[in-house]
Every structure is written in structure tokens, then in C-alpha cells.
C-alpha positions as CSV (number, residue, x, y, z in Angstrom):
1,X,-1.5,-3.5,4.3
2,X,-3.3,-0.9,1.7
3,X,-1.8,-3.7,-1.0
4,X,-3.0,-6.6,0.5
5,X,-6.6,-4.7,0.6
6,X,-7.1,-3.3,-2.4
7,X,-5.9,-6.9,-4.0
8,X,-8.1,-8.5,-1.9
9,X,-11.5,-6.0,-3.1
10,X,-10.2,-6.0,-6.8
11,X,-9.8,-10.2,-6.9
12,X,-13.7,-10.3,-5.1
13,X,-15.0,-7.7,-7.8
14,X,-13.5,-9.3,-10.5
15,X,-14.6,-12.7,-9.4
16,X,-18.4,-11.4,-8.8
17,X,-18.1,-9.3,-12.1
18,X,-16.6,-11.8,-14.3
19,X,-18.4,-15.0,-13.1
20,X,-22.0,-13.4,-12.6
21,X,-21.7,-12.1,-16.2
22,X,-20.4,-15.6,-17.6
23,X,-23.4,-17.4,-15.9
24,X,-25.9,-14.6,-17.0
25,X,-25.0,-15.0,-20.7
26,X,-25.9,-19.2,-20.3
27,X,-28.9,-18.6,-18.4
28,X,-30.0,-16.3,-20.7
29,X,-29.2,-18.7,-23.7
30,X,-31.2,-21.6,-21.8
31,X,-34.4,-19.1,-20.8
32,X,-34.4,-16.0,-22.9
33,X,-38.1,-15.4,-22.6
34,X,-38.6,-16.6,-18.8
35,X,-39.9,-13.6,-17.6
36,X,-41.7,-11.9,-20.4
37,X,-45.3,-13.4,-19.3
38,X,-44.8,-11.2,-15.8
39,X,-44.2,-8.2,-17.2
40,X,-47.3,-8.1,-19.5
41,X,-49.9,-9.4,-17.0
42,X,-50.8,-5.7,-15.6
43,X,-51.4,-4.8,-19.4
44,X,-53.5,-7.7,-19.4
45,X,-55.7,-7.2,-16.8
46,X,-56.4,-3.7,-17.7
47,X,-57.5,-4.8,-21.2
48,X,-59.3,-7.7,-19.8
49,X,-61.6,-5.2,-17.5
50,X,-62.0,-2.9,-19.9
51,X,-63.3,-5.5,-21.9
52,X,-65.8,-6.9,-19.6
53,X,-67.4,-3.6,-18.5
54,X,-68.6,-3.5,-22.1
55,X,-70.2,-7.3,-21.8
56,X,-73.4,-7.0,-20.0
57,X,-73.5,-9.2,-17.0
58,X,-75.0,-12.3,-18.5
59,X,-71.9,-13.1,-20.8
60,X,-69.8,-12.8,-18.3
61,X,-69.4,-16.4,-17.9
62,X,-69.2,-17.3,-21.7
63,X,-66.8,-13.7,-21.4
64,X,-64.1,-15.9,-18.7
65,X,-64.0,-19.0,-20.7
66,X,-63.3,-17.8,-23.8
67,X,-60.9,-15.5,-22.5
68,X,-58.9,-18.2,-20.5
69,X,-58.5,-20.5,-23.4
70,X,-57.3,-17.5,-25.7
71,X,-54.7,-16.3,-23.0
72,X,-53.6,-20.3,-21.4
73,X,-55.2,-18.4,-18.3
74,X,-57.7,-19.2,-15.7
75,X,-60.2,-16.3,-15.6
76,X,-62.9,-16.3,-13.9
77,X,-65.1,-13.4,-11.5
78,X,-65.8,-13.3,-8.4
79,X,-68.7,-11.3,-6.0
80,X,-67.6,-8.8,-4.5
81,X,-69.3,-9.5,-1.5
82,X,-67.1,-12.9,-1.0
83,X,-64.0,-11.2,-0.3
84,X,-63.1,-9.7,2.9
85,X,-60.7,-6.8,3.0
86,X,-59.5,-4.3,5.0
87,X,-60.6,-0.5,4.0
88,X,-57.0,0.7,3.4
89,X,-56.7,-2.5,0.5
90,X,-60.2,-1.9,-1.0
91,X,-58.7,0.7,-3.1
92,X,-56.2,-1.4,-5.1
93,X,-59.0,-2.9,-6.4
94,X,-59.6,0.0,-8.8
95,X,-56.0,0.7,-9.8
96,X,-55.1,0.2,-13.3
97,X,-52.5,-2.9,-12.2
98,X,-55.1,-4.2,-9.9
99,X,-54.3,-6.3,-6.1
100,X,-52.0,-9.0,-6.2
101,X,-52.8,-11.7,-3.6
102,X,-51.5,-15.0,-3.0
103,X,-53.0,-18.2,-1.8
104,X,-51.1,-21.1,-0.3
105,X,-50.5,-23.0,-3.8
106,X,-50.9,-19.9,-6.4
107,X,-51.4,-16.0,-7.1
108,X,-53.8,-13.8,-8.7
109,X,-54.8,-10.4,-9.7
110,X,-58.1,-9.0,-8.7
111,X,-59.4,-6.0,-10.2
112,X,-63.0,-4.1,-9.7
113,X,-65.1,-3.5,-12.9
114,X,-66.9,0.0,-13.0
115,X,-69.9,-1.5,-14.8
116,X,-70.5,-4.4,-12.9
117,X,-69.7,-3.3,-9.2
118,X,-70.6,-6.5,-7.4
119,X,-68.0,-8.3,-9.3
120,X,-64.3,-8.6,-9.0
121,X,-61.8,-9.8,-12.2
122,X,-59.9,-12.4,-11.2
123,X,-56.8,-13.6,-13.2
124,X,-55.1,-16.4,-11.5
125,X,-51.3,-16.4,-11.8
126,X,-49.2,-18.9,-13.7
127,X,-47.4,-21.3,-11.0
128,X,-43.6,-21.0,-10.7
129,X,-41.6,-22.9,-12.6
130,X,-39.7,-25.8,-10.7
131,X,-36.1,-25.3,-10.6
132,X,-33.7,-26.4,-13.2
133,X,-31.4,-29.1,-12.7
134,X,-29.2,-27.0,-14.7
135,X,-30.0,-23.7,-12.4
136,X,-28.0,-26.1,-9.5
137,X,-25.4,-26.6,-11.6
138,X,-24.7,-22.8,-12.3
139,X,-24.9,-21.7,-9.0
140,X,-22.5,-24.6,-7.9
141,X,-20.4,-23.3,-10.5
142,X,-20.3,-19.7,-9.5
143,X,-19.3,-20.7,-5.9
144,X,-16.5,-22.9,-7.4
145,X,-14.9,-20.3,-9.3
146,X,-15.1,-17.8,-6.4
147,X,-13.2,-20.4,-4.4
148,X,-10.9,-21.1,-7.1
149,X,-10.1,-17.6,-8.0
150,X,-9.7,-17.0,-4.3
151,X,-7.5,-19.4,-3.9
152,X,-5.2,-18.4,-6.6
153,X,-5.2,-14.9,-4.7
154,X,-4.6,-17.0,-1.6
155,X,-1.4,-19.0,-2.8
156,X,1.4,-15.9,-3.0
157,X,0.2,-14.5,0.5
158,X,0.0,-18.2,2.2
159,X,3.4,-18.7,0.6
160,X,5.1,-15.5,2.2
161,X,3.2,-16.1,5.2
162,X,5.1,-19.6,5.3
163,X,8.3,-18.0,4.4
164,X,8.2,-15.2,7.6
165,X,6.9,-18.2,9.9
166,X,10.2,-20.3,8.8
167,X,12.5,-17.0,9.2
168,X,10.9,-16.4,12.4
169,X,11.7,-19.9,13.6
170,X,15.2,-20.1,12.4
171,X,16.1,-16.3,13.6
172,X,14.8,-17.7,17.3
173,X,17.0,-20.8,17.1
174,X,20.1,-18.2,16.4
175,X,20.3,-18.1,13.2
176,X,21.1,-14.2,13.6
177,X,21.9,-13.9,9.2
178,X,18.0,-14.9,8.4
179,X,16.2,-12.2,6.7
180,X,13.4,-11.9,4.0
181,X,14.3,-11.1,0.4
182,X,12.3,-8.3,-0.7
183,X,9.6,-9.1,-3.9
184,X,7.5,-6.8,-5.6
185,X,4.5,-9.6,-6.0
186,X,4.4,-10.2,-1.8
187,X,1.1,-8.6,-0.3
188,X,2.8,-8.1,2.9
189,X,6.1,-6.1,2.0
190,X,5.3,-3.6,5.3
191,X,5.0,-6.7,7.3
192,X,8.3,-8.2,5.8
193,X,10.3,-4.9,6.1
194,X,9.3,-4.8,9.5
195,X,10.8,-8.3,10.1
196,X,14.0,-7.4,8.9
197,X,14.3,-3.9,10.5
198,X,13.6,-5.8,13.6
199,X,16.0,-8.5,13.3
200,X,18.4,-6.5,12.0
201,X,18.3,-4.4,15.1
202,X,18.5,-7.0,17.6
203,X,21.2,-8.4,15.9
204,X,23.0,-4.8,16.7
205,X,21.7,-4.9,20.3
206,X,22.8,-8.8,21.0
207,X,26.3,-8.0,18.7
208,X,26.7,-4.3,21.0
209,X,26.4,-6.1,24.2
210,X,28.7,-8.7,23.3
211,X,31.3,-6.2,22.1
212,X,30.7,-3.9,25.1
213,X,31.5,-6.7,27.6
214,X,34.5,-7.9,26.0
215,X,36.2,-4.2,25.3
216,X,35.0,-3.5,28.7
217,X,36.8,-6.1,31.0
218,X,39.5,-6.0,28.7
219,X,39.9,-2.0,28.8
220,X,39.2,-2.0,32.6
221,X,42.2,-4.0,33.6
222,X,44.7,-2.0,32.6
223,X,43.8,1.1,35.2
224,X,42.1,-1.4,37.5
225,X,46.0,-3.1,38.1
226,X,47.3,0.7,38.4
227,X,44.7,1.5,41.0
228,X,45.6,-1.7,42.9
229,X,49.5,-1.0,43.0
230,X,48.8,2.8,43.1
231,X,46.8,2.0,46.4
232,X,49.1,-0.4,48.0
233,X,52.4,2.0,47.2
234,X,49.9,4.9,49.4
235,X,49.6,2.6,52.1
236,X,53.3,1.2,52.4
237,X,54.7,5.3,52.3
238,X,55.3,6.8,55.1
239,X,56.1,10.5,53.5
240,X,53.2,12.3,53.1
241,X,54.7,14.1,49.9
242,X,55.1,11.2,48.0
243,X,51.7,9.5,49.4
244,X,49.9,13.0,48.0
245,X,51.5,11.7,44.8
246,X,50.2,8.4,44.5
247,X,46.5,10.2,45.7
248,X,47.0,12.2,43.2
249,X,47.7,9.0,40.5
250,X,44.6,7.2,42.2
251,X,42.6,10.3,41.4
252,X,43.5,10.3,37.6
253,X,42.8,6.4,37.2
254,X,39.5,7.0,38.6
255,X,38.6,9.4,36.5
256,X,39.8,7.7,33.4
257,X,38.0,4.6,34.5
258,X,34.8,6.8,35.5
259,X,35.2,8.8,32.2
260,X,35.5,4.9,30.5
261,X,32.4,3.8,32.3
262,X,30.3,6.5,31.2
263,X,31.4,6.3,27.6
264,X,30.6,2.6,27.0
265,X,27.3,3.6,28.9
266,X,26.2,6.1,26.5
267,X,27.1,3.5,23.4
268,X,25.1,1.2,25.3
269,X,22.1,3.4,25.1
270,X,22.1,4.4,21.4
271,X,20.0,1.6,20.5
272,X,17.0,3.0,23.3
273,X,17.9,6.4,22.0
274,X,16.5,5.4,18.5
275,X,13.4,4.6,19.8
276,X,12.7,8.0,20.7
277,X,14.0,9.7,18.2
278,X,11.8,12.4,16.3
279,X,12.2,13.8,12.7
280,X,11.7,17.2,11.4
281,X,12.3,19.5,8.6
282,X,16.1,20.8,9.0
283,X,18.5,23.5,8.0
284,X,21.8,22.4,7.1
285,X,23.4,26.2,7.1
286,X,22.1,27.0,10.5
287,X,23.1,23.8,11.8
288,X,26.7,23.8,10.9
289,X,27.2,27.3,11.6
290,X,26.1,26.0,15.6
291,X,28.3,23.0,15.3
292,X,31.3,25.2,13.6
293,X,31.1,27.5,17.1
294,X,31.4,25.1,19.5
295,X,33.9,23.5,17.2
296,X,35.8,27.1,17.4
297,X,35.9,27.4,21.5
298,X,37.5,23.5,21.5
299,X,40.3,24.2,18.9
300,X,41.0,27.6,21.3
301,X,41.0,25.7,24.6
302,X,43.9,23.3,22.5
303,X,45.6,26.3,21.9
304,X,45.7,27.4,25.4
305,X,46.7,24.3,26.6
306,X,49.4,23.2,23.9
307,X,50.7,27.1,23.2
308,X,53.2,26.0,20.9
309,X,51.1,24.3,18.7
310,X,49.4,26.6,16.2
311,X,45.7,27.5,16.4
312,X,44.0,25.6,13.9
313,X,41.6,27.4,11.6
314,X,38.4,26.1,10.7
315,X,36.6,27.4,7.3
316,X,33.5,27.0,6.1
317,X,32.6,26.5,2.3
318,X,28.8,26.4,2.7
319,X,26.3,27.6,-0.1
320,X,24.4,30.8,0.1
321,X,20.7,29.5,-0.6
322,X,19.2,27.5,2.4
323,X,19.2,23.6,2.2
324,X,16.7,21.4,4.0
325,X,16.7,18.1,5.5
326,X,13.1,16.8,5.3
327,X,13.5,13.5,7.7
328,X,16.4,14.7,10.1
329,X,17.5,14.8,14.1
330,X,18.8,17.9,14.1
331,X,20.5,17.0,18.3
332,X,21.7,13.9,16.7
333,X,23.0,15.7,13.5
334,X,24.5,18.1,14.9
335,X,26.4,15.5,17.5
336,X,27.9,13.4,15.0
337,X,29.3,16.6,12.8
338,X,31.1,17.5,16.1
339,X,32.4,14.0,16.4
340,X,34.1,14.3,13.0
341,X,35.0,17.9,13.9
342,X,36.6,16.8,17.4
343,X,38.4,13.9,15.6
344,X,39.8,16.2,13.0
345,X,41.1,18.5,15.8
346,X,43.6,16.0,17.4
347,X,45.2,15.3,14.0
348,X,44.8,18.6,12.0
349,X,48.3,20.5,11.4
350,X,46.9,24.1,10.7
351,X,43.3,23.8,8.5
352,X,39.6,22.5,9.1
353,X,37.2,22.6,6.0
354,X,33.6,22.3,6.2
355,X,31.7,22.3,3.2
356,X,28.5,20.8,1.6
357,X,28.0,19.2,-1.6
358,X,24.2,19.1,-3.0
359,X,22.9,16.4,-5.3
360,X,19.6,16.3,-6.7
361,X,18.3,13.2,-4.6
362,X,21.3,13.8,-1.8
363,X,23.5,16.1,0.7
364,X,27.0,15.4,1.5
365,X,28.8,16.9,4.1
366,X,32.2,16.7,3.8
367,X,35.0,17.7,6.8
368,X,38.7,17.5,5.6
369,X,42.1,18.5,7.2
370,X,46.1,18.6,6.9
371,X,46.9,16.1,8.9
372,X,48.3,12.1,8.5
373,X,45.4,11.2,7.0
374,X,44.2,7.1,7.5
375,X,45.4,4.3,5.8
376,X,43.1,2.7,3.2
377,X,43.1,-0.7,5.4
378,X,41.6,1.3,8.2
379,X,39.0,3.4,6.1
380,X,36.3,0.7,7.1
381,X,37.3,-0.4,10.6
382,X,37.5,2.9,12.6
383,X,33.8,3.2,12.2
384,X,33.7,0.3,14.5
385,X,33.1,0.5,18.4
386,X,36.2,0.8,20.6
387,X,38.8,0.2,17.4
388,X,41.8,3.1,18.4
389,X,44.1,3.9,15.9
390,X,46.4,6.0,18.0
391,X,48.5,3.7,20.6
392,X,49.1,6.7,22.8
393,X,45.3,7.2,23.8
394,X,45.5,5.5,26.6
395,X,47.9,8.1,28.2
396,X,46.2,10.9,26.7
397,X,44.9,13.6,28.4
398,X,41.3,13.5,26.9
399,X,40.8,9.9,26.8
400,X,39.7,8.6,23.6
401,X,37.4,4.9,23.7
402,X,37.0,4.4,19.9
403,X,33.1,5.4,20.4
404,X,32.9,8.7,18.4
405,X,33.1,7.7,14.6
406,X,30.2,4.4,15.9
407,X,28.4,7.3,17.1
408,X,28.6,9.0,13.7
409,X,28.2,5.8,11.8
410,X,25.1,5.1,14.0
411,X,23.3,8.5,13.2
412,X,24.5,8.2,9.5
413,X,21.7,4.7,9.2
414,X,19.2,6.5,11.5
415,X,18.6,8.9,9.0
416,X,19.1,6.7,5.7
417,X,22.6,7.5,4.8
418,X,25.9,6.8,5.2
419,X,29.5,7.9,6.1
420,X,32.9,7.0,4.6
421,X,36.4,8.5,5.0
422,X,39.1,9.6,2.2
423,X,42.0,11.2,1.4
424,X,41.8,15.3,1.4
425,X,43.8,17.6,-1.2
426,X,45.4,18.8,1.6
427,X,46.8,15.0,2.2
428,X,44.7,14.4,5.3
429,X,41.5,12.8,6.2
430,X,38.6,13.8,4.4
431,X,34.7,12.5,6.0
432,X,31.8,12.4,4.2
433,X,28.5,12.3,5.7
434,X,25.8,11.3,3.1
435,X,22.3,12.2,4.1
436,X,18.9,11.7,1.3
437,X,17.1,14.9,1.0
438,X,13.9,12.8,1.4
439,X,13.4,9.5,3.8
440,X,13.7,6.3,1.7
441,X,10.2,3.9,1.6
């Protein structure tokens, strides 16, 4: 809005600067002298009085006329005694500019002479000129250029006002795709950015809920069907070793489909959890030296649990000088870095490399390992919500919903960046988290 004001004040000075001094320069061409007689009639009357206190009183008379057909003036004086005035006005009588007073059809100047006290100088005032048919003119010209020069100022903002009113209309009949191009000539770019911010987030919201129903129902069936045979087989048996069993099968299922609910749940929420998200100056170092701990007491838990399986080491290449974040989450950060870390752990042979790469406008954080690796047609689709890769997650121990690299693509465009998958030297997978040193707009 600080554009759309500051255009506004610079159009109405510009106007009032340009057009007043246009129409000053013909008026002053049509009267150049208009107001000269005004400005001389003090010195006039001072000359005039001092004029007539050296006339004795009998000339007086002959003293007025001859004086009002030199100066195309009506002088004339009047008794003192004649004019009634307050005490506080008496004194502007003997001022060098005299007492200006006006009658109901003209003005005049009076002024007390020292040698003749009982009269008064009076100088009556030229009338006003009538107005000019061409004064009319002029000031019907100065209004039409205002209006025309405010309606050139009016024509881009009326346009883009029509253009969000139309986007609006056709994003409520479903048109989900309509957005504002940007232009560096709009007045209203805030109001247009906010447009598309908003539509492009209920477009995420409506396109979430859509694909949260469908994995849902479809991933729900599957240990729905083995709770429902589980529980029937527990019912029919009639040994209580084998119906512990199939309690113990029910169990499992209903933590998996607990575990399930939970997780679709929390995807669910991301989009409230951006609206009360709050950004602050952060550390990079300290951050992934927090997330690289928790990362460590994971990979030792797997190595409890699968003994044969070698403990995976995670190293960190990070720089030795500090490195701030000026616009970051650090909760959120910090959460999807674990997310790549905990993916990396299921797939990693023996190594885990953390390391930062600075730019002079951005930060990447890159997390690479030994493992598979992902093929190049999956690079773009295992950012997307409940897309598996693995076939054998269903039967995994840890169940896996497809939600943790969304999670991490999700933070990425909360803080202006991005995240994209590669191949490591070591021939694994290699993430890269790109975040702007500064926030972008």
C-alpha cells in the first residue's frame, strides 16, 4: 500500500504544481499589472496627508478635487465629528497606512491629519473588477486537468482491481489454476501477492484433504480385513494358547492402524501449524549438532535391535565460523533434518554425512549415505504424501506412511527454499535442503 500512496501524493502534487503554474503564466500574460494599484495606495495616502497638513484649511476643497482628477481617485474629507468609532479603532486613524473600511458597495482609507484635527482624509477605493469570462474558463480548466490527470493515475489501478475481481470469481467457481501475474507497474502488488499466497494455499488444503481421504480408506483396509479375520479366528478357538496368539496379532494391527491414524493426523495439521509459525534468527552449527545427537541414539537403538547389522556412523563436515539463518523455525528445521536423517538410517550400509555448503545469497544442507540410492524417476515423487518406495513397509516393524519427506518438502517452502535428492559419491542418496540466508519479498 506505501506504492499505491506515495503514487497517489506525487500524481496530486504534480497535478497542483504543474497545472497551477501553467494557468499562472496565462493569467499573468492576460493581467500583468492587476494588482499594482493596491499595493501603492498606503504610499498614497501618506503622501496625500502630508500634503494637505501643509494646505491651510480653506483649500482644502480646491486640495480634493484636484487631487482626484490627478490620481482617477475620489478624494474628498470628512469631519471628524461625523464618524463614530470605537476607542480601540480611533488610533488607526493616525498610522502611516491609515483605517481601511468598507461600505456596502465600495472601500476607503481614512486617515487623521495633524494640522487639521477635525478632519479625516478620505480616499475611496477603486471598485473590483468583475470577473473575466476568461477567469471561468481557467479555473474550469484547472479542474479538468486534475480530473484527467487523475484519471490517467486511475486507469492501471481500476484495471488490476478488475483483474483480482475476475480471479476472485473464477477461483470461487473452481477454477483452482487462477492466479495473478506479477507486474512491476500494478499499485497493489501486496494485495495481489496476498491473493495468490492464499489461493495457493487453499488449493494445498482442498488438494491434502482430498489425498488424505483417499490414501486413508485405501491404507486402512488392509489391517481393517486382518482385524476382522484376526477377531473371528479368537472367537472360533478354543485353546487359549493359540487365542493369546491371535490377541497378540489383534494388538499389533491396532497399533499399526493407531500409529496410521495419528500420522495422517499430524499431515493433516501442517497447514494450521503454519499459521502459527514464528521466525527468528538461527544457528545452523548448533542446530545440527542437536539434530546429529538424537540422530546418534536412533542409529544405536538399530544396532541393538538388528546386532548383526553394523552400526552406522554418522559424520559431520560442518564449518568452524557460526552461520545464521535470519527468517527460520528452528522446531521445524530441526524436524525435517531428522526426517532426512531417519530416512537415511533405514537404507545406509555403514556411513551418514552431514555437511553444509554456504553461498553468498544461500545455505545448503546436504545429508548423503552408502546405500541404494533412488532412481532418477522417483527423485520428484517421494516428496509426495503417502508415495512408499519400499514394498515391504507395510510389514515393517516401524511403520513407514510416505509422510516424512512431505514433511520436509513442506518446511523447505515455509522458509523460502527448497529440497531435492541426488546421487552421493558414496553411490547412495544424497538430500539437499536449500534455505535463503535472508526471507525473499
Amino acid at each position: 500500500m506505501l506504492k499505491l500512496s506515495l503514487s497517489l501524493m506525487l500524481s496530486a502534487v504534480c497535478a497542483l504544481f504543474v497545472l497551477g503554474a501553467m494557468l499562472d503564466s496565462l493569467a499573468g500574460q492576460a493581467e500583468p499589472h492587476a494588482t499594482a494599484d493596491e499595493k501603492l495606495l498606503p504610499v498614497l495616502l501618506a503622501q496625500l496627508a502630508e500634503e494637505a497638513n501643509q494646505s491651510v484649511a480653506a483649500d482644502l476643497p480646491s486640495f480634493a478635487a484636484e487631487q482626484s482628477l490627478r490620481w482617477q481617485l475620489q478624494v474628498s474629507f470628512e469631519p471628524l465629528a461625523h464618524l463614530a468609532l470605537p476607542e480601540e479603532l480611533k488610533y488607526q486613524l493616525y498610522r502611516p497606512q491609515g483605517l481601511s473600511l468598507a461600505a456596502s458597495e465600495h472601500r476607503y482609507l481614512l486617515k487623521a491629519l495633524t494640522a487639521h484635527p477635525q478632519w479625516l482624509l478620505k480616499v475611496q477605493l477603486p471598485a473590483e473588477p468583475e470577473p473575466l469570462p476568461g477567469d471561468l474558463w481557467l479555473t474550469l480548466l484547472f479542474y479538468a486537468g486534475i480530473c484527467l490527470l487523475m484519471l490517467f493515475w486511475l486507469t492501471p489501478l481500476t484495471r488490476q482491481l478488475w483483474l483480482l475481481s475476475q480471479a476472485t470469481k473464477r477461483f470461487g467457481q473452481g477454477d483452482l489454476k487462477t492466479r495473478l501475474s506479477p507486474s512491476p507497474w500494478s499499485y497493489i502488488p501486496a494485495l495481489e501477492h496476498s491473493f495468490n499466497q492464499m489461493a495457493d494455499q487453499i488449493t494445498q488444503l482442498l488438494a491434502d484433504n482430498q489425498l488424505l481421504a483417499s490414501s486413508l480408506s485405501h491404507d486402512l483396509r488392509t489391517p481393517l480385513a486382518c482385524f476382522r479375520f484376526g477377531l473371528d479366528a479368537a472367537q472360533e478357538c478354543e485353546h487359549p494358547q493359540q487365542k493369546d496368539h491371535y490377541l497378540q496379532r489383534l494388538e499389533q494391527d491396532l497399533d499399526r492402524m493407531e500409529a496410521m491414524v495419528n500420522a495422517f493426523l499430524e499431515y493433516a495439521g501442517l497447514s494450521r501449524q503454519q499459521q502459527k509459525l514464528r521466525f527468528s534468527a538461527v544457528e545452523l552449527l548448533s542446530c545440527c549438532a542437536q539434530v546429529a545427537s538424537q540422530c546418534q541414539l536412533l542409529l544405536q537403538q538399530q544396532h541393538k535391535a538388528h546386532p548383526k547389522r553394523p552400526l552406522i556412523q554418522l559424520t559431520l563436515q560442518l564449518p568452524e565460523q557460526e552461520i545464521w539463518l535470519s527468517h527460520a523455525n528452528a522446531h521445524w528445521l530441526q524436524r525435517a533434518l531428522l526426517n532426512i536423517l531417519h530416512n537415511a538410517s533405514r537404507y545406509a550400509e555403514r556411513h551418514i554425512v552431514l555437511s553444509i555448503q554456504e553461498q553468498s545469497h544461500e545455505i545448503w544442507l546436504n545429508i548423503s549415505d552408502d546405500g541404494p540410492g533412488i532412481a532418477e524417476v522417483d527423485t520428484l515423487r517421494i516428496f509426495q504424501p503417502f508415495v512408499r518406495l519400499d514394498t515391504d513397509s507395510a510389514t515393517a516393524e516401524t511403520p513407514q506412511f510416505g509422510l516424512g519427506l512431505a514433511i520436509v518438502h513442506r518446511v523447505a517452502s515455509w522458509h523460502n527454499g527448497r529440497v531435492c535428492v541426488n546421487k552421493s559419491a558414496a553411490g547412495g542418496a544424497c538430500f539437499s535442503l536449500q534455505l535463503p540466508r535472508v526471507p525473499l519479498g
